[in-house]
PyMOL Python script that loads the backbone (N, CA, C, O; Angstrom):
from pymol import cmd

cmd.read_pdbstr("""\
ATOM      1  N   UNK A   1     -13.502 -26.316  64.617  1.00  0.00           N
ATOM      2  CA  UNK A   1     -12.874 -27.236  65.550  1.00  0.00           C
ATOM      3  C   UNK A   1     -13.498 -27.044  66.936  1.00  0.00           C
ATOM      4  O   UNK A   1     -13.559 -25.923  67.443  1.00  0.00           O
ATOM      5  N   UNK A   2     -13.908 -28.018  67.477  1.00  0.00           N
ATOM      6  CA  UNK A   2     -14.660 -27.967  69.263  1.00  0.00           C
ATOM      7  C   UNK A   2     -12.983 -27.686  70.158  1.00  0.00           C
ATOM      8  O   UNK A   2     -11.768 -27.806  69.998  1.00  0.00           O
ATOM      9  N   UNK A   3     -14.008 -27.250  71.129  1.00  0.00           N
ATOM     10  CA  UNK A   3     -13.074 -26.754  72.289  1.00  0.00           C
ATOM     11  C   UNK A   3     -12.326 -28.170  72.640  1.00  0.00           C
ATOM     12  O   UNK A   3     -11.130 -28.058  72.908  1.00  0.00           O
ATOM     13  N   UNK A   4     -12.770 -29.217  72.664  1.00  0.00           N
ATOM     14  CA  UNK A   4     -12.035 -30.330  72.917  1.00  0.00           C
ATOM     15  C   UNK A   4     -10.903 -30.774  71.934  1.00  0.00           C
ATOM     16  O   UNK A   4      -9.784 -31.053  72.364  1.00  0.00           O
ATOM     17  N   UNK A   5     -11.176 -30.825  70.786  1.00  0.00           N
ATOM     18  CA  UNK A   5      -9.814 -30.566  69.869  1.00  0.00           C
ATOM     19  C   UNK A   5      -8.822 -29.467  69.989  1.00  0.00           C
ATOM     20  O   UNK A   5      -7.725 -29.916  69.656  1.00  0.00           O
ATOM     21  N   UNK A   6      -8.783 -28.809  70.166  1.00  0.00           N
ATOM     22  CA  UNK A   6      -8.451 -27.261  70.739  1.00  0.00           C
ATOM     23  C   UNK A   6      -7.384 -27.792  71.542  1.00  0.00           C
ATOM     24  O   UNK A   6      -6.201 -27.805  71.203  1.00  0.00           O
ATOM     25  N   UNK A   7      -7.966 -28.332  72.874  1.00  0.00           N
ATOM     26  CA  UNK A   7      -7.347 -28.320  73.700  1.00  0.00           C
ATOM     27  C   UNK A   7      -6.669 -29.504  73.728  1.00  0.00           C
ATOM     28  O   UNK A   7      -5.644 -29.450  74.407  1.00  0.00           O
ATOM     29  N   UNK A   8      -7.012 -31.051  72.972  1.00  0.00           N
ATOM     30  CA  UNK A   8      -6.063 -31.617  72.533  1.00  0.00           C
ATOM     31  C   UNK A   8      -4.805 -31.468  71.633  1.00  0.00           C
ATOM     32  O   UNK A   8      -3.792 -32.076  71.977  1.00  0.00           O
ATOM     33  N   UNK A   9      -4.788 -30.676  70.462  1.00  0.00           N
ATOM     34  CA  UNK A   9      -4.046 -29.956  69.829  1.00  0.00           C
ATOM     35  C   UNK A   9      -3.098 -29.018  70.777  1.00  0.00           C
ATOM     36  O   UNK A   9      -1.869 -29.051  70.712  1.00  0.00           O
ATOM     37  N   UNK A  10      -3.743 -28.285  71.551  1.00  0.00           N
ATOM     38  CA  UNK A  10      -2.621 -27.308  72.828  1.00  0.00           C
ATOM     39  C   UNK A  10      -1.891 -28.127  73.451  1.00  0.00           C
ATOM     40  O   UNK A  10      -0.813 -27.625  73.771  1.00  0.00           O
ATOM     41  N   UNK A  11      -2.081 -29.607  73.883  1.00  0.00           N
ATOM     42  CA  UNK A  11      -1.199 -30.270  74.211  1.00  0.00           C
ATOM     43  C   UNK A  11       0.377 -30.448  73.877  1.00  0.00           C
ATOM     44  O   UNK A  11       1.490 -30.380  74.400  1.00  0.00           O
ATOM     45  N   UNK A  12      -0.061 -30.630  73.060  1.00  0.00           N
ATOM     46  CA  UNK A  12       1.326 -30.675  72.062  1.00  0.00           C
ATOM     47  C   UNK A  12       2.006 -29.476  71.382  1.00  0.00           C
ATOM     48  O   UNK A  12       2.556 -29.408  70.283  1.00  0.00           O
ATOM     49  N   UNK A  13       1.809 -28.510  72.377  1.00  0.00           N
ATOM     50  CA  UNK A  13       1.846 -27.142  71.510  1.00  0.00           C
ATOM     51  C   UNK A  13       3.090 -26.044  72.371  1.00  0.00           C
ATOM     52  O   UNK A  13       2.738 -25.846  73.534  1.00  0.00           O
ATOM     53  N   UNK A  14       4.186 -25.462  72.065  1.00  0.00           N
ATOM     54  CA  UNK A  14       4.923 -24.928  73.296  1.00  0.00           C
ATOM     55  C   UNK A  14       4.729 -23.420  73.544  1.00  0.00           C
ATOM     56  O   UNK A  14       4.026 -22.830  72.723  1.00  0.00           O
ATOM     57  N   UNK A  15       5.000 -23.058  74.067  1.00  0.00           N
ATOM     58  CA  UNK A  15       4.445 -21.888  74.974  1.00  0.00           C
ATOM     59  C   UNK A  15       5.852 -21.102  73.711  1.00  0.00           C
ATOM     60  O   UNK A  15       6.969 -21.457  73.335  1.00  0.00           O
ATOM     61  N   UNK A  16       4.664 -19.567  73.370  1.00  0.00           N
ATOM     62  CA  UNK A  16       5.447 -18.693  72.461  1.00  0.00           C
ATOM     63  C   UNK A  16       5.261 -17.526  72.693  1.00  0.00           C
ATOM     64  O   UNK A  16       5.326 -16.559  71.935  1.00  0.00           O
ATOM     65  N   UNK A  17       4.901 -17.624  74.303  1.00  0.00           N
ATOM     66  CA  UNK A  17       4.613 -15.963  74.171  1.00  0.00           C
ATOM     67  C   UNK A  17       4.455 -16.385  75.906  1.00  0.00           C
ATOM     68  O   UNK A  17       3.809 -17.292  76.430  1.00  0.00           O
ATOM     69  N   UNK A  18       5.476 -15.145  76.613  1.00  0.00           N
ATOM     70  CA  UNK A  18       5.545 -14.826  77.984  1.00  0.00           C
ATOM     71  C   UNK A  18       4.869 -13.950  78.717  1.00  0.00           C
ATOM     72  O   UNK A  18       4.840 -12.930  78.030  1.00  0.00           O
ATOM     73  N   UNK A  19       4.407 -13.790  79.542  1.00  0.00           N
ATOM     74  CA  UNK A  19       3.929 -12.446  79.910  1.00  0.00           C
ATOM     75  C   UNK A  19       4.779 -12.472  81.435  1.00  0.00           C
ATOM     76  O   UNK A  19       4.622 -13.318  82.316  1.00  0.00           O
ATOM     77  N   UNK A  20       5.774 -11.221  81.469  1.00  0.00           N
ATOM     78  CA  UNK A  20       6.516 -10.638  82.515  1.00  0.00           C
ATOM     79  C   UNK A  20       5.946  -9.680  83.290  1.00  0.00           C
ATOM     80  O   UNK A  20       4.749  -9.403  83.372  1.00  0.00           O
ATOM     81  N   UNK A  21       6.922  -9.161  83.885  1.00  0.00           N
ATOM     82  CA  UNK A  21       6.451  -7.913  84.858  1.00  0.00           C
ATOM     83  C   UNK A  21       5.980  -6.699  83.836  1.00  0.00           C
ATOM     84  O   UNK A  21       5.553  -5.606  84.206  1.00  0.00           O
ATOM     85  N   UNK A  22       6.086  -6.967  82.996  1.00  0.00           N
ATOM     86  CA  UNK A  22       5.988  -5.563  81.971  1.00  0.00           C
ATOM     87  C   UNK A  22       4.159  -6.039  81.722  1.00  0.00           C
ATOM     88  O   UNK A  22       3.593  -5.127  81.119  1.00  0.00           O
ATOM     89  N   UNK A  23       3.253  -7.154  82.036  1.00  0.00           N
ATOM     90  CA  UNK A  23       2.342  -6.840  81.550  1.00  0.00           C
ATOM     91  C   UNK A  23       1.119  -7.580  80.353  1.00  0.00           C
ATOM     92  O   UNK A  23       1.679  -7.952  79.322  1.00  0.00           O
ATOM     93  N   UNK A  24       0.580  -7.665  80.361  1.00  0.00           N
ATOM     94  CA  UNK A  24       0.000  -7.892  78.842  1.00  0.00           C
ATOM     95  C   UNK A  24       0.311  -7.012  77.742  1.00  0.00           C
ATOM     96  O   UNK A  24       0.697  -7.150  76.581  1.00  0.00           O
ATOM     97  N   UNK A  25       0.080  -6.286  78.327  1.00  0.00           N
ATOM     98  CA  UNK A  25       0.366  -4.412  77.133  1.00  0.00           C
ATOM     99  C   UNK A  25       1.663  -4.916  76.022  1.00  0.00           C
ATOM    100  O   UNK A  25       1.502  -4.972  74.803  1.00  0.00           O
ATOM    101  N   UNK A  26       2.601  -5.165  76.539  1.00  0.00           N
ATOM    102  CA  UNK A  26       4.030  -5.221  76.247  1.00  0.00           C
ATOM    103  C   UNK A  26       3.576  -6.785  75.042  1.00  0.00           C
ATOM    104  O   UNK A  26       4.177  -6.731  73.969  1.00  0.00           O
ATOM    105  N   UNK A  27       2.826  -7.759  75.182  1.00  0.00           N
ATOM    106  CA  UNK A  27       3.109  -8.776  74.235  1.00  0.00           C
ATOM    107  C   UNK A  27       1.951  -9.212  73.575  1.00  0.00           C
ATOM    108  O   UNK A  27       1.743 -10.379  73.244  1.00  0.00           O
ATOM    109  N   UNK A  28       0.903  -7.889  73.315  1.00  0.00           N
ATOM    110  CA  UNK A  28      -0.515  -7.980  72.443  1.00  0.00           C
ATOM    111  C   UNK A  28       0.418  -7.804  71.230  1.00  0.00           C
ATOM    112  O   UNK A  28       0.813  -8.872  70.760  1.00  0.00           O
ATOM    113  N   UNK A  29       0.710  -7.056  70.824  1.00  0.00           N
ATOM    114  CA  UNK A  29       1.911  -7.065  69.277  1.00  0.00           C
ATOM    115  C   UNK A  29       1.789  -8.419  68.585  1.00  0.00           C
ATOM    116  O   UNK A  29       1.034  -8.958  67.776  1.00  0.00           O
ATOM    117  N   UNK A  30       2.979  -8.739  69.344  1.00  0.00           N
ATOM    118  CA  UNK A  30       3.528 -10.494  69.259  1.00  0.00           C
ATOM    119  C   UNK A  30       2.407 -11.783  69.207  1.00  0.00           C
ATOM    120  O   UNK A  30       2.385 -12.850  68.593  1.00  0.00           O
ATOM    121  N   UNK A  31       1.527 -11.144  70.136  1.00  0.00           N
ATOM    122  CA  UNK A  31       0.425 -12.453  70.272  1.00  0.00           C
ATOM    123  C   UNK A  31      -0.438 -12.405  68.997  1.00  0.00           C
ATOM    124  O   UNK A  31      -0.833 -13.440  68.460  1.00  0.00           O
ATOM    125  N   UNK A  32      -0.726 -11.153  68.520  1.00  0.00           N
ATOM    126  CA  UNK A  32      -1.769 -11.019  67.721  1.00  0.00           C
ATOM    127  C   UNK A  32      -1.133 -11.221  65.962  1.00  0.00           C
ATOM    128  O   UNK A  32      -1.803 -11.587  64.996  1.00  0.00           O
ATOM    129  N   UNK A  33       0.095 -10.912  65.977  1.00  0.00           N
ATOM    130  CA  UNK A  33       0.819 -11.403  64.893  1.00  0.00           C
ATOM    131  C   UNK A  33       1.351 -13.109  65.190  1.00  0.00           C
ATOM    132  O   UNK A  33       1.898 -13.725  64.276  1.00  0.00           O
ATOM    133  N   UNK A  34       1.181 -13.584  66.192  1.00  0.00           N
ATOM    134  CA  UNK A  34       1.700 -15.289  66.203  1.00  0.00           C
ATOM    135  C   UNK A  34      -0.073 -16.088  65.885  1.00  0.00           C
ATOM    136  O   UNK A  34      -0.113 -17.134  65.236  1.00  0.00           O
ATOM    137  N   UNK A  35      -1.448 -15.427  66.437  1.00  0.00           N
ATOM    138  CA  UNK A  35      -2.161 -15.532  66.136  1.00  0.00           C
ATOM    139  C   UNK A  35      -2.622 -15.703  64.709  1.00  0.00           C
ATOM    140  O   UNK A  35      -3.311 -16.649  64.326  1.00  0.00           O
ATOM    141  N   UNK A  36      -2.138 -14.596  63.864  1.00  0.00           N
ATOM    142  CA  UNK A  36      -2.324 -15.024  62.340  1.00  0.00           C
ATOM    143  C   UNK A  36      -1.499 -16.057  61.859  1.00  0.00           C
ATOM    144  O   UNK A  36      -1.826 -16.544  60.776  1.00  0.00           O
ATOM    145  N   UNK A  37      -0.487 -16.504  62.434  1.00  0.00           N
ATOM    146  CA  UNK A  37       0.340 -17.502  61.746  1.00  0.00           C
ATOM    147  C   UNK A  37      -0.695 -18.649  61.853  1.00  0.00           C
ATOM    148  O   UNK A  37      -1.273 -19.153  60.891  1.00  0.00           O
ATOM    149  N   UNK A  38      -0.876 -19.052  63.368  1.00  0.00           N
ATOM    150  CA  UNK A  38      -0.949 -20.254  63.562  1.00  0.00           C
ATOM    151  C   UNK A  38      -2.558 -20.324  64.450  1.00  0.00           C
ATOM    152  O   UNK A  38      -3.192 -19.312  64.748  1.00  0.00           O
ATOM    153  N   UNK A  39      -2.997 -21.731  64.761  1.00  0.00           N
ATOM    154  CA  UNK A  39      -4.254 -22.036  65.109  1.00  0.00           C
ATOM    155  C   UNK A  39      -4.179 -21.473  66.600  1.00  0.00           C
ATOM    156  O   UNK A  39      -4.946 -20.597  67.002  1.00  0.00           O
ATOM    157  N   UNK A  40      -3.221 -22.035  67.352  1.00  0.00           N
ATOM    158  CA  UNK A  40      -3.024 -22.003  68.649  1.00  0.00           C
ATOM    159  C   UNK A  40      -2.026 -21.329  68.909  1.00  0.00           C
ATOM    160  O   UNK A  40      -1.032 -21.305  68.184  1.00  0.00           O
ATOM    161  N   UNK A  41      -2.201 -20.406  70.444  1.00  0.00           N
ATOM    162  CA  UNK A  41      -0.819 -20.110  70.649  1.00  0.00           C
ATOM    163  C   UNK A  41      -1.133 -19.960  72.271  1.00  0.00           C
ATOM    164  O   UNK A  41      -2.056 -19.316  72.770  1.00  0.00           O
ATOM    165  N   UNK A  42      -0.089 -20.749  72.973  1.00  0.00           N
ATOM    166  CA  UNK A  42       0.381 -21.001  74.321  1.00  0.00           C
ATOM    167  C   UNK A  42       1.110 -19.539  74.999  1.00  0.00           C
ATOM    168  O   UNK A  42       2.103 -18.889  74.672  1.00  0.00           O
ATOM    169  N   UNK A  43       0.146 -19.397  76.036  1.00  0.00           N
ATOM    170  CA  UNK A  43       0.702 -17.703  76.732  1.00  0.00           C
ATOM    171  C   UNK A  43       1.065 -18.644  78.362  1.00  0.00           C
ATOM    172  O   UNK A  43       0.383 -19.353  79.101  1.00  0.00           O
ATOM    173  N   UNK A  44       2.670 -18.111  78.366  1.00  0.00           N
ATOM    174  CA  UNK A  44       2.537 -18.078  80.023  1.00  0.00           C
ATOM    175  C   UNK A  44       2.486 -17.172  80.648  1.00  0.00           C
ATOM    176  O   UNK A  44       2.636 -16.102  80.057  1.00  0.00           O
ATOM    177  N   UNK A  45       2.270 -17.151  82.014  1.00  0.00           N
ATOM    178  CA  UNK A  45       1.953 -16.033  82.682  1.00  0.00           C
ATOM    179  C   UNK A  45       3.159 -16.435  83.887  1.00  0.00           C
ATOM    180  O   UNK A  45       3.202 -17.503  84.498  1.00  0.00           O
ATOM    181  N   UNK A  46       4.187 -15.186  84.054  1.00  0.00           N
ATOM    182  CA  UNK A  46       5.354 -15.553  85.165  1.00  0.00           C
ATOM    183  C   UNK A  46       4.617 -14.749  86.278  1.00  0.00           C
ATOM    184  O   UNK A  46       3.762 -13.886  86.076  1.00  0.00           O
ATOM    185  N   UNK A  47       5.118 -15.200  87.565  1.00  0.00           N
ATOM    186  CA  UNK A  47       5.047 -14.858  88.266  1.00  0.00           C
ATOM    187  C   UNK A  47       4.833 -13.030  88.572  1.00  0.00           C
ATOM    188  O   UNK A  47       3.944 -12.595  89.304  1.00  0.00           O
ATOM    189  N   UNK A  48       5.700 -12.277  87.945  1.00  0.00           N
ATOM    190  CA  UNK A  48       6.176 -10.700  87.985  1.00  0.00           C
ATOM    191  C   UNK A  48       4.473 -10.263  87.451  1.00  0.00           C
ATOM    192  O   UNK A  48       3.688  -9.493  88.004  1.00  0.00           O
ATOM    193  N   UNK A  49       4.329 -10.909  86.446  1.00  0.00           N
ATOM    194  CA  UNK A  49       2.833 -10.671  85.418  1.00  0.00           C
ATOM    195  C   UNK A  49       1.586 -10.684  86.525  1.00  0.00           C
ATOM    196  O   UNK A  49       0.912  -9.662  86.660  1.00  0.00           O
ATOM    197  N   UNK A  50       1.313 -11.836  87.286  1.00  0.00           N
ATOM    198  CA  UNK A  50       0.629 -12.510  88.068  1.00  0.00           C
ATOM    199  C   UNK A  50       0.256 -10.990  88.924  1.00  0.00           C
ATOM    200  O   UNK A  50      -0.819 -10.485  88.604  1.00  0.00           O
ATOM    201  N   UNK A  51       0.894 -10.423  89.737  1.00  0.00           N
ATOM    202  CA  UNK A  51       0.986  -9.740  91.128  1.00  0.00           C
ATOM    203  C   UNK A  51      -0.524 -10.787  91.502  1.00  0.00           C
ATOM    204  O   UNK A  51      -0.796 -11.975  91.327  1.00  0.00           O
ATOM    205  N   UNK A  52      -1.581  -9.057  92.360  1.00  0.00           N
ATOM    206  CA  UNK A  52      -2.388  -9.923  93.092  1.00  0.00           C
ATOM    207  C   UNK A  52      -3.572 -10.209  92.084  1.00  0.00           C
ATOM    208  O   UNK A  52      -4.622  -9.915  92.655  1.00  0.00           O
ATOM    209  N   UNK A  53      -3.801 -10.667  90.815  1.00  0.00           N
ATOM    210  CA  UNK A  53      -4.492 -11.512  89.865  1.00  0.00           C
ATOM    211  C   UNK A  53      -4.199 -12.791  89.486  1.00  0.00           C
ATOM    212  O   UNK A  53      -3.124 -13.379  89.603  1.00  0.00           O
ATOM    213  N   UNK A  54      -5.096 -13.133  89.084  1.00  0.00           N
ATOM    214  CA  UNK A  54      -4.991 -14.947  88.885  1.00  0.00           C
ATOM    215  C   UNK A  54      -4.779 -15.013  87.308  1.00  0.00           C
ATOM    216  O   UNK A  54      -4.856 -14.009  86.598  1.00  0.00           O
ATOM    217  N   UNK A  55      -4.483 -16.386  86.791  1.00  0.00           N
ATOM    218  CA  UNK A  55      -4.080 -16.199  85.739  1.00  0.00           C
ATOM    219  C   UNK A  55      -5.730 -16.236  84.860  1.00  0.00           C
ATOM    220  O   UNK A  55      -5.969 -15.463  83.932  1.00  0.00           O
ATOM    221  N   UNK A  56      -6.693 -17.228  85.347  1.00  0.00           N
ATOM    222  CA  UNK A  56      -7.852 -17.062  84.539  1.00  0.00           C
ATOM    223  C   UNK A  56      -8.075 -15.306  83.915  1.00  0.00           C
ATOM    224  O   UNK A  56      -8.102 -15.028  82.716  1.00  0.00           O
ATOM    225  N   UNK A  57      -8.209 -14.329  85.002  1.00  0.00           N
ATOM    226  CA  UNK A  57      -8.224 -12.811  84.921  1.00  0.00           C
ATOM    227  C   UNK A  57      -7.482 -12.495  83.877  1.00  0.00           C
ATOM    228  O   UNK A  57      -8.020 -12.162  82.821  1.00  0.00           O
ATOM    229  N   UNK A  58      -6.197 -12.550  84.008  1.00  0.00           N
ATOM    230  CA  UNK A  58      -5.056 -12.213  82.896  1.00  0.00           C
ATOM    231  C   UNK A  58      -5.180 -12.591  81.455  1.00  0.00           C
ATOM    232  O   UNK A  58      -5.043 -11.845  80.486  1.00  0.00           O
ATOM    233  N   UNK A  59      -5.579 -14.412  81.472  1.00  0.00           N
ATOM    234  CA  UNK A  59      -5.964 -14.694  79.791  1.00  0.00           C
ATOM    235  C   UNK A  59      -6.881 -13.785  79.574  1.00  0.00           C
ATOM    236  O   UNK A  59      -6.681 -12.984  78.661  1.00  0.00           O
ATOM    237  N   UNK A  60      -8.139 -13.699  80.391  1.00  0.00           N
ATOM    238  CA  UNK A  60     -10.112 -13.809  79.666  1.00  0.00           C
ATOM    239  C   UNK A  60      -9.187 -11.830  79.243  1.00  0.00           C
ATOM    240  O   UNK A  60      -9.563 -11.187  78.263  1.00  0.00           O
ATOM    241  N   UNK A  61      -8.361 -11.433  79.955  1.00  0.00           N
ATOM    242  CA  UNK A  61      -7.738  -9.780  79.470  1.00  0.00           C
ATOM    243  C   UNK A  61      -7.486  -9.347  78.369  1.00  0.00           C
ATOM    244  O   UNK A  61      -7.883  -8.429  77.650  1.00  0.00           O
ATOM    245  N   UNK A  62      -6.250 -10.701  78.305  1.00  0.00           N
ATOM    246  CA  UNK A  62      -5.390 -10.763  76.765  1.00  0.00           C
ATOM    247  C   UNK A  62      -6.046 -11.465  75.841  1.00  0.00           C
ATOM    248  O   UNK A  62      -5.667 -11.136  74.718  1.00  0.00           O
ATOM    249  N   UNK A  63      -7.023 -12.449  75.830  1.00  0.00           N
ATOM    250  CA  UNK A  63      -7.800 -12.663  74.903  1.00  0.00           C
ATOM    251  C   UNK A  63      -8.813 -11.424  74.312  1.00  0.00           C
ATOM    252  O   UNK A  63      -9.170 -11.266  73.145  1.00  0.00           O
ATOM    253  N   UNK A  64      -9.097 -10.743  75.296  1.00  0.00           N
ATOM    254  CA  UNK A  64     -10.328  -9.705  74.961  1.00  0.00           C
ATOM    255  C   UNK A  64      -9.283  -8.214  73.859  1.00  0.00           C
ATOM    256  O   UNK A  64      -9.710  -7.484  72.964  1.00  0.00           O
ATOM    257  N   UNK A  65      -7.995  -8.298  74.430  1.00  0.00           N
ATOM    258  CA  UNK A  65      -7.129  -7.108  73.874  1.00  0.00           C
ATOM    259  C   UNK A  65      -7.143  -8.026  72.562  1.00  0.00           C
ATOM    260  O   UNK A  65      -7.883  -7.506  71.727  1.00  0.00           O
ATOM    261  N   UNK A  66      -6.728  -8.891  72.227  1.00  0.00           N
ATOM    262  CA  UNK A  66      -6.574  -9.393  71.049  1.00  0.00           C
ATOM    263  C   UNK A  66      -7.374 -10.114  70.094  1.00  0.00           C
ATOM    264  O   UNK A  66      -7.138 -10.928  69.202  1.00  0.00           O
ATOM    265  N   UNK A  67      -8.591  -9.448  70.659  1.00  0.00           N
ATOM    266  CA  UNK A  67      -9.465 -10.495  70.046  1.00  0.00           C
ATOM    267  C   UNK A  67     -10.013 -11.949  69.953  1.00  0.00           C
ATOM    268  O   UNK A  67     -11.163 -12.254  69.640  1.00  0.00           O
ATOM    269  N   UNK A  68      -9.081 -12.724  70.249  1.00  0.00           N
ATOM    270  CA  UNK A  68      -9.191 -14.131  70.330  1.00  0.00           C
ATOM    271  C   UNK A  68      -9.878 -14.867  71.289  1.00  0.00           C
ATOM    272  O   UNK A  68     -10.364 -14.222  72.218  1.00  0.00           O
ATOM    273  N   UNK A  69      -9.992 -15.788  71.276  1.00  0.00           N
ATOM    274  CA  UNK A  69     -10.918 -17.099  72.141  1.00  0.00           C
ATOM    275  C   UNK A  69      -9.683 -17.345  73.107  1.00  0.00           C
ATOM    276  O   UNK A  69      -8.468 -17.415  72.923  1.00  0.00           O
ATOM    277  N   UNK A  70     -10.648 -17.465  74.395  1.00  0.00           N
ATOM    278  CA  UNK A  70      -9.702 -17.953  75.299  1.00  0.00           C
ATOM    279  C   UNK A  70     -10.511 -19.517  74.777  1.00  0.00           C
ATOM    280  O   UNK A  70     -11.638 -19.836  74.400  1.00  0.00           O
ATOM    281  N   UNK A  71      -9.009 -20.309  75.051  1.00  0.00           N
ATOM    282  CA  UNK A  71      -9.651 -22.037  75.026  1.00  0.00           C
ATOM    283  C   UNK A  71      -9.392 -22.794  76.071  1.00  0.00           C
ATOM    284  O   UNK A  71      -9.916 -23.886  75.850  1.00  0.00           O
ATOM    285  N   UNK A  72      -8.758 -22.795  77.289  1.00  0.00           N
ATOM    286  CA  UNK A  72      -8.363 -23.030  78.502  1.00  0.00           C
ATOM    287  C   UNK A  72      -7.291 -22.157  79.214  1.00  0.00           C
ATOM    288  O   UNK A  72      -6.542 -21.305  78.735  1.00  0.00           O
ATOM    289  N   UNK A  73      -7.419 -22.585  80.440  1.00  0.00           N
ATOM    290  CA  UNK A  73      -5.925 -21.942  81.468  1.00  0.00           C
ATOM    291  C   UNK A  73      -5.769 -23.253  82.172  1.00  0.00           C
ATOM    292  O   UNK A  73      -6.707 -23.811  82.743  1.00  0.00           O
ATOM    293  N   UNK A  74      -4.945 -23.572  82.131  1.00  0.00           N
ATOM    294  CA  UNK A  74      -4.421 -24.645  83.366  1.00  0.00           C
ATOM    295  C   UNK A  74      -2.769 -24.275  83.593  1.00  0.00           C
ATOM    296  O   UNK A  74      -1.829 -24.132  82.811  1.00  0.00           O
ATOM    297  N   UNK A  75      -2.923 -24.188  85.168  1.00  0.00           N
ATOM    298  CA  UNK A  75      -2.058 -23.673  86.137  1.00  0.00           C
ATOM    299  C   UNK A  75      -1.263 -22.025  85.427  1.00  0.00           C
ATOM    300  O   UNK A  75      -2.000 -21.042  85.341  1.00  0.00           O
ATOM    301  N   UNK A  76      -0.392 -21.960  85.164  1.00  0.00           N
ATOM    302  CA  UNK A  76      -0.414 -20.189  84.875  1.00  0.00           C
ATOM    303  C   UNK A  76       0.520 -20.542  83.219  1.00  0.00           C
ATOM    304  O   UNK A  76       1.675 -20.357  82.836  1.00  0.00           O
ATOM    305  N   UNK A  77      -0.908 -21.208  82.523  1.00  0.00           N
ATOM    306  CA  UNK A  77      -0.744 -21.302  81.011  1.00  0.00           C
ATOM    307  C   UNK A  77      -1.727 -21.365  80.692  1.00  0.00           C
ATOM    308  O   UNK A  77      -2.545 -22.168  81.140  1.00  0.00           O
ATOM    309  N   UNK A  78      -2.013 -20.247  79.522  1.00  0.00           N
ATOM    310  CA  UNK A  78      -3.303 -20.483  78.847  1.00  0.00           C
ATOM    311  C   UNK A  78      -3.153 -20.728  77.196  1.00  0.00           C
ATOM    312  O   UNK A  78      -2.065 -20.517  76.662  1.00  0.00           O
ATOM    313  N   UNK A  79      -3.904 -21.026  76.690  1.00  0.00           N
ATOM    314  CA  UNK A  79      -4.278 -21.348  75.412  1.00  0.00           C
ATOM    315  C   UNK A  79      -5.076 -20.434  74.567  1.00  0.00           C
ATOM    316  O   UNK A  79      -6.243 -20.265  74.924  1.00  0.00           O
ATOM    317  N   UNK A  80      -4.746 -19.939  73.727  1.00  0.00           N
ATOM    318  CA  UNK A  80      -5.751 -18.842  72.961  1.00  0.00           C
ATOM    319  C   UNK A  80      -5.958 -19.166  71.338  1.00  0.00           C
ATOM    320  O   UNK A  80      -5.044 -19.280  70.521  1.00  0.00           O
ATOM    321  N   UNK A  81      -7.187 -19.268  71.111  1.00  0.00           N
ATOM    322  CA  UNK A  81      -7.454 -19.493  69.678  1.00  0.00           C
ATOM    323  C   UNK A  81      -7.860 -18.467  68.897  1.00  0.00           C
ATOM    324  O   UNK A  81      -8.083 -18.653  67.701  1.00  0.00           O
TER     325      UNK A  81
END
""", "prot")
cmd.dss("prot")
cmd.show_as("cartoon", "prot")
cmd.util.cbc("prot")
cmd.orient("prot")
C-alpha cells in the first residue's frame, strides 16, 4: 500500500493509543500489540507527553521503539504503519 493510501485510510481511523506525561515508554506494549491487530494505528500526543519536543520527534521515537513506519504527523497526531 503507498503512503498515500495510508494516509487516506488514517483518515477514517480513531486515535487508540495516547501518549501522557508518563511518556512513550509507558504505551510501546499497547502500540506494538494494536500494531499486530490492525494496518494502522492513530497515536496522540497530549500535551504532558509534548514538554519541550515536537510531536514529529516523539512519532519518528515511537515508531523507531516499535518498529513501525511512521506514515504522517499532522498537528499532535501521528499515524504509524
Amino acid at each position: 500500500m503507498t503512503d498515500q493510501q495510508l494516509r487516506k485510510q488514517a483518515h477514517d481511523t480513531d486515535v487508540t493509543v495516547w501518549v501522557g506525561k508518563s511518556g512513550i515508554d509507558a504505551v510501546t506494549g499497547e502500540l506494538s500489540d494494536q500494531l499486530q491487530d490492525r494496518e494502522l494505528v492513530k497515536v496522540k500526543f497530549l500535551r504532558a507527553a509534548r514538554g519541550g519536543t515536537n510531536t514529529d520527534e516523539l512519532a519518528a521515537e515511537l515508531a523507531d521503539a516499535v518498529d513501525a513506519e511512521l506514515v504522517e504527523t499532522r498537528g499532535n497526531t501521528a499515524v504509524l504503519h
